[in-house]
N, C-alpha and C positions, 0 to 999 in steps of 0.2 A: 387398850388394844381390842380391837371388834375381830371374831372369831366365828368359825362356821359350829354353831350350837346345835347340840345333838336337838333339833325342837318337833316336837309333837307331830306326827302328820299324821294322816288318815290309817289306820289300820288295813287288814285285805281286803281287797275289793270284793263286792257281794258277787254268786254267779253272773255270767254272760247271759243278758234272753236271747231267747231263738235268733237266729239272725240265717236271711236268706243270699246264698251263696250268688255272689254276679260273676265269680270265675273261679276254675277249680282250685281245691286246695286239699292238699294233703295233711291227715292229722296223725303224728309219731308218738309211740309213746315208749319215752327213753327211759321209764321206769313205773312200775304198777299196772295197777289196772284203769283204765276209762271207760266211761260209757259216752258213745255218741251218738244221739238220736237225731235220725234224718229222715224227714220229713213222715213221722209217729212209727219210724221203724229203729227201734234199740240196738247197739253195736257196741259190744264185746269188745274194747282192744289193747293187748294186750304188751308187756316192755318189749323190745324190738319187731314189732309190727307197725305198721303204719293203716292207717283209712282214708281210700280215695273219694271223694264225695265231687261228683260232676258239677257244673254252674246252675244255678236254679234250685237246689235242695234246700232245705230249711231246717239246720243244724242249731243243736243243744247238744253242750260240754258240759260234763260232770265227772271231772277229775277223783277217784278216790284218794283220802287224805297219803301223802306221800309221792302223790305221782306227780310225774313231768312228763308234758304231751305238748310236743314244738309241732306249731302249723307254718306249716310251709305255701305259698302261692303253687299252682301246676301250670304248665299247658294244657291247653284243649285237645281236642281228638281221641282222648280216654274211653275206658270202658264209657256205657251210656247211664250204669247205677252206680252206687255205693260197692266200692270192691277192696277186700283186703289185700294186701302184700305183703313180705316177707322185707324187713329194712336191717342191713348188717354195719355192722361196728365200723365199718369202712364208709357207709354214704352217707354216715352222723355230719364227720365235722363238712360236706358240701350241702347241706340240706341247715347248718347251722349259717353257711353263707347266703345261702337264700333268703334266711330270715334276717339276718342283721342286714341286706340289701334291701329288705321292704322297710323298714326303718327310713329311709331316704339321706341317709349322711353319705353315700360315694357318690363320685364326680360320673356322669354319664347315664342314661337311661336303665334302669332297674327291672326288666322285664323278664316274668319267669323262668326258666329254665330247667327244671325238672318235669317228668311228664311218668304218667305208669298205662302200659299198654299190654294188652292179653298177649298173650304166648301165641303164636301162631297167626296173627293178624298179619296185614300184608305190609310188607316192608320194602325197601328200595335199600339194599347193603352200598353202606360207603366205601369208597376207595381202600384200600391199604393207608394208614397215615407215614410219612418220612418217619425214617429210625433216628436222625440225627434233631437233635435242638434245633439247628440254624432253619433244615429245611421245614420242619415241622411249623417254625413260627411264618415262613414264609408262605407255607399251604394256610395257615390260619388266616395271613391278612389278604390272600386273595377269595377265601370264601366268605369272609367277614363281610368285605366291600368290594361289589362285583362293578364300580366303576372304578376300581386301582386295575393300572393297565400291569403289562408281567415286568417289563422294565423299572417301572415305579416300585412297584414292588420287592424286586431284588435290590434296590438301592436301600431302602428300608430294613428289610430283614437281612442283606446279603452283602453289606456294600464290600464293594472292592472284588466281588467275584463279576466271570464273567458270562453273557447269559447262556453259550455254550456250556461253560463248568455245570451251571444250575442244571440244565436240560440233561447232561450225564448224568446226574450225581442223583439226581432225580429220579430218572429210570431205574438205577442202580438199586435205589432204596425202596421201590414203589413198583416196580415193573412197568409204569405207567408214565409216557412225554407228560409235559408239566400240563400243556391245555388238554390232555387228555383226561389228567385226572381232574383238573378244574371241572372239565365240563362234567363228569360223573358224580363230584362230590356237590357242586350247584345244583343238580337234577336231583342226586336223595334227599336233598335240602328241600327241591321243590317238593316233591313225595310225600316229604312230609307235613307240610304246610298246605300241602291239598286234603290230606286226611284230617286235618283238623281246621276244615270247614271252610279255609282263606278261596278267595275268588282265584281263579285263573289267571286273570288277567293281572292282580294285582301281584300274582305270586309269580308270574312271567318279570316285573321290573324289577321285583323284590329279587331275582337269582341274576339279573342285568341282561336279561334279552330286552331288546328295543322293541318287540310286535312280537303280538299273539300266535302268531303265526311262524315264524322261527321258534319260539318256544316251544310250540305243541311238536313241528319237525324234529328238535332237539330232542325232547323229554320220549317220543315212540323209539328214535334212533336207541338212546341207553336202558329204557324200561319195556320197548315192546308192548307198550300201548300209549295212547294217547292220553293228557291229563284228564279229560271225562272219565274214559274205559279205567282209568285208577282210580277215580275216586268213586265207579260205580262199586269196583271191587275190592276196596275197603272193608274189609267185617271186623268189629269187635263185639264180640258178646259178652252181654255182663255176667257170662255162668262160668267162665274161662279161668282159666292161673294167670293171674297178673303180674307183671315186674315193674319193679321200679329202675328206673334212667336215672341216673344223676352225672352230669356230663363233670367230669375232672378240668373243663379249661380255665376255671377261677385259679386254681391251683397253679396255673402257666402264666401268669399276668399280673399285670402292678397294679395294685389298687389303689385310689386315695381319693381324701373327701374332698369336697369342695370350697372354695375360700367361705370363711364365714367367723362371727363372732358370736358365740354361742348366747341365749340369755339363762343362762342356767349354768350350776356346776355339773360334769357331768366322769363319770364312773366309768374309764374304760379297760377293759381285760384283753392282755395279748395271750389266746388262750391256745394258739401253736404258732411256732416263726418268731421271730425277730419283729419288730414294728418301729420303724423311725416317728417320733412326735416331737414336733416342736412348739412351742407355749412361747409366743412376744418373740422374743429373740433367745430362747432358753432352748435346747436340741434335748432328748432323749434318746435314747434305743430300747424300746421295754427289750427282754429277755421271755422266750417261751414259759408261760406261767406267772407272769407279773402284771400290774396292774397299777391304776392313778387317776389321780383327777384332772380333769382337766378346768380350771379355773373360770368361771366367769367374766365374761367383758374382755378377756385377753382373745386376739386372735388367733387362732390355734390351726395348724398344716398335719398329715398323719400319712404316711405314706405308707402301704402293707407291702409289702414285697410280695411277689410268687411263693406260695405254700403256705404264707402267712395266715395266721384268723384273728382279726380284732374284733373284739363284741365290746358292744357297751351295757353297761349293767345299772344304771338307773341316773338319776340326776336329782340334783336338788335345786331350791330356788336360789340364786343370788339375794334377795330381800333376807333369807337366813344371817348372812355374815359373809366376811371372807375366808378363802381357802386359797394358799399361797402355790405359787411354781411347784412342780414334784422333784423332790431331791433325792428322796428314798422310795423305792414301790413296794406294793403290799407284794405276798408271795399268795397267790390262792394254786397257784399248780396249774403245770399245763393239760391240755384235753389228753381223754383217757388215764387220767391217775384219779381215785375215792373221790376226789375233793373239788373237782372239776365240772360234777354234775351238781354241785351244791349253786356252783358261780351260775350254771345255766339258769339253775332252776327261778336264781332271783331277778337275773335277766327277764326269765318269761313271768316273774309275779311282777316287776316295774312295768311293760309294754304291753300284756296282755291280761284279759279276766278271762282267758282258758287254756293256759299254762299250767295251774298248778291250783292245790289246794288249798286255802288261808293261807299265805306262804307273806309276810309284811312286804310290800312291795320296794321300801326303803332299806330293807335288810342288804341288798348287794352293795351300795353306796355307802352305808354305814362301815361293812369290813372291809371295804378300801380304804376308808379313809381315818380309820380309824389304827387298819395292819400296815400305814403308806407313813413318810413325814413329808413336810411342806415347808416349804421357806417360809420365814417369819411374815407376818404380817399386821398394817397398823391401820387405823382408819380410813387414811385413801384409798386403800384398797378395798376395802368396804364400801364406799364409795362407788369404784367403779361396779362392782358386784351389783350392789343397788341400781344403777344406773340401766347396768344393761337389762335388769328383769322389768323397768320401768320400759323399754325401750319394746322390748318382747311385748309386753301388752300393750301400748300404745305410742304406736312407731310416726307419728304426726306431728308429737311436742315438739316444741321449738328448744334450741341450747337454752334460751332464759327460762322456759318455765320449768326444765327439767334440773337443771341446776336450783330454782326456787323449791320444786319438790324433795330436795336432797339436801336443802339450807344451806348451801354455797353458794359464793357470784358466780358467774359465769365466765368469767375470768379463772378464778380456781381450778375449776370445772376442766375448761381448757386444761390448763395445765397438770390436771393431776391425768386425764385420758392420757395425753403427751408422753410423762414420765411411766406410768404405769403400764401402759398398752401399747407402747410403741409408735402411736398411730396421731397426726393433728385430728383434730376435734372433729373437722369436718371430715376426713375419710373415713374413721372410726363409724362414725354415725349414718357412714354411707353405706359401708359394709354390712355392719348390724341392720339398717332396715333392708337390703339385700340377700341378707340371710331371713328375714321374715319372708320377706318374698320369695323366694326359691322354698322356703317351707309352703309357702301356700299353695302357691302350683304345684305342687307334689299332694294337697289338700283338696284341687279339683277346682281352685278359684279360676276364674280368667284374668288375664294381664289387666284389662281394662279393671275388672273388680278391686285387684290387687295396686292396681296405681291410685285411686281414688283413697284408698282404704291407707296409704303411708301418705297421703295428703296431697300427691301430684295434680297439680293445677290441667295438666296435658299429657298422656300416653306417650307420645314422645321424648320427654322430659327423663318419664319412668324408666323406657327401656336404653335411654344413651344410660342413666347411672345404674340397668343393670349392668348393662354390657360391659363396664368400665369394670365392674369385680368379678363379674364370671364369664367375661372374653364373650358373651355371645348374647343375643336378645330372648328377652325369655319365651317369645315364639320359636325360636329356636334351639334352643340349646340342647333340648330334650331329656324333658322331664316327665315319670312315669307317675299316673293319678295313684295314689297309693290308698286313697280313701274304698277303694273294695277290701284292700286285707287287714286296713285294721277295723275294718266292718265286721269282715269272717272272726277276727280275734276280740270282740267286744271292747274293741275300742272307741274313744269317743272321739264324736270330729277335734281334728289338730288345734288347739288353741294352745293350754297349758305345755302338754308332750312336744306340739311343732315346734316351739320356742326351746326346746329343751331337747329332741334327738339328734 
């Protein structure tokens, strides 16, 4: 019986060299002290403090031994230097969702969301938000997407009301008709998308005005200037007290990954919430503080609920052995108890070389699966383990040669994906190189690079069998380049890791 063996890997990674920021990013340090030097100027910083470093800076991490220092992506429009802030025990676990979202395993575009802006800089105040859940989610899908009309929209968030009810009930809660506060909360959206540098023009379609010119109307009518006279009068100074944003709407929303067949076993922690995971046809629900593997070559679905936080904490190769379904989860504890910063920390020594200090990067993966049990397992499941990390490196091979590299017919072959993975041979292996592919576009490739590269004879070809696994083409689906922040984290371009997050 072939088993996932505890085998040899690389020790911790040496430090990160200098690496030049292409978009802001905030560096927290959840325990100790760091130094962060940007661009030959030394930074102090220290447990619950965070460092804001603007795009362009040329940053060196040096973790002192003990500490944990989670880099988070920002938005733009920030101070214009290096600025500290004050980060409390409450914006950890949504600054931990930011980072497990640079990672590139949820369904939907990945773009920052935190930002830290000086005290006193000019701002545009949003609406009142609704007091009730219902209206709340309904204010969110109209500023989300300013082509949902309000009718659409109440069907959505509200069905079965009617759109008098909404328009009372609306007032009631908000003091504000519903296009009233649409239109205010779209304009501090524009406001702010002006201060941090977007064109006018593009931030007019961006809030759903059709022309430049009803927008600039719109935006003097609620702000009492026009979008130029606001973005003349913008000031942040980098000598200022700075705060830190971290918007709570992760918290209000379902999250889940995207279809895929992972080539790697991989290590995940439900570290607040509930978490539904299913493996082939197997359902779980971790429990707040538990954790699993998720297996190799099996198709695997994760669905987080609102409030939820799943991190993943390392992965290993399938070439190891196999690792069976999760029947029992390790306990590492949920976020905020001792034992919870230990999960983070090896989180960030598997995905980053400026996390932490010597910290084994295989240490998280190991206490999973070592404090987890797993359904038994015997060769063919070895097999498929094997298969899929063959598949992860080179997504071209044909069924025969890949069955000849694993010493089965292809016939076998067949049949053991089949039984094993739920899946005929052929969808299996369609999935798997569409999980390569949505890693690579997440890696900065282009479609055309990426069809050539799984052996597509025609682009066309490439995007009908993306589209068949993730509903949409991969010019479209929208996917966020991630190759800036695992730049900013010394990480190396996606090859081994892409196969594996």
């Amino acid at each position: 019986m072939l088993i996932a063996s505890d085998t040899v890997l690389p020790g911790p990674k040496p430090p990160a060299p200098p690496a030049r920021l292409a978009e802001p990013s905030l560096y927290t340090a959840l325990r100790g002290t760091v130094e962060i030097r940007v661009s030959g100027m030394t930074h102090r910083v220290e447990s619950g403090e965070g460092l804001w470093v603007p795009a362009g800076g040329v940053v060196e991490v040096a973790p002192s031994p003990g500490a944990v220092l989670l880099p988070t992506p920002a938005l733009p429009g920030g101070p214009s230097g290096p600025t500290r802030v004050r980060v409390t025990p409450a914006q950890i676990p949504g600054l931990l969702h930011e980072f497990s979202c640079s990672l590139g395993h949820l369904a939907g575009a990945q773009e920052a969301a935190i930002e830290v802006r000086t005290v006193g800089a000019t701002r545009l105040t949003a609406p009142p938000a609704p007091q009730s859940d219902d209206l709340h989610d309904l204010a969110e899908l109209l500023t989300d997407d300013p082509d949902l009309n309000v009718a659409d929209a109440i069907d959505a968030a509200v069905a079965g009301w009617s759109v008098r009810t909404v328009q009372r009930r609306f007032a009631a809660e908000t003091g504000l008709t519903l296009s009233a506060w649409v239109r205010r909360a779209r304009i501090s959206a524009a406001a702010d998308l002006i201060a941090r540098g977007r064109s006018i023009e593009w931030v007019a379609h961006r809030v759903g005005y059709r022309s430049v010119a009803g927008f600039t109307r719109g935006f003097a009518e609620v702000a009492g200037l026009t979008p130029g006279q606001w973005r003349r009068a913008v000031h942040t100074p980098t000598d200022g007290t700075a705060e830190l944003r971290v918007p709570g709407s992760w918290e209000r929303r379902t999250h889940r990954t995207w279809s895929r067949v992972n080539g790697a076993h991989i290590a995940v922690w439900a570290a607040d919430g509930p978490v539904q995971i299913t493996t082939g046809t197997r359902a779980v629900t971790l429990q707040p503080g538990e954790a699993v593997i998720l297996p190799a070559g099996v198709p695997n679905d994760i669905l987080i609920p609102p409030g939820s936080l799943l991190l993943p904490l390392g992965f290993r190769s399938g070439e190891s052995g196999a690792i069976g379904a999760p029947l029992q989860p390790a306990q590492l504890g949920r976020w905020g108890c001792t034992a919870a910063l230990r999960a983070v920390e090896s989180m960030l020594a598997a995905y980053t070389r400026v996390g932490t200090h010597l910290v084994d990067p295989a240490r998280g993966f190991r206490a999973v699966l070592t404090g987890s049990q797993q359904s038994p397992v015997n060769d063919e499941d070895a097999i498929l383990a094997a298969l899929s990390s063959l598949v992860a490196r080179d997504s071209t091979s044909s069924g025969t040669d890949l069955a000849a590299q694993l010493g089965v017919s292809e016939r076998e072959l067949r049949r053991i994906v089949l039984e094993r993975a739920g899946d005929s041979f052929p969808a299996w292996l369609r999935r798997s190189r569409m999980t390569r592919a949505r890693n690579r576009l997440g890696a900065g490739e282009s479609s055309s690079e990426i069809s050539r590269t799984l052996g597509y004879a025609h682009l066309p070809a490439f995007s009908r069998a993306f589209r068949a696994v993730h509903g949409a083409g991969p010019s479209t689906v929208g996917i966020t380049d991630l190759r800036r922040r695992h730049a900013a984290w010394g990480r190396e371009p996606l090859r081994s890791a892409a196969s594996a997050a």
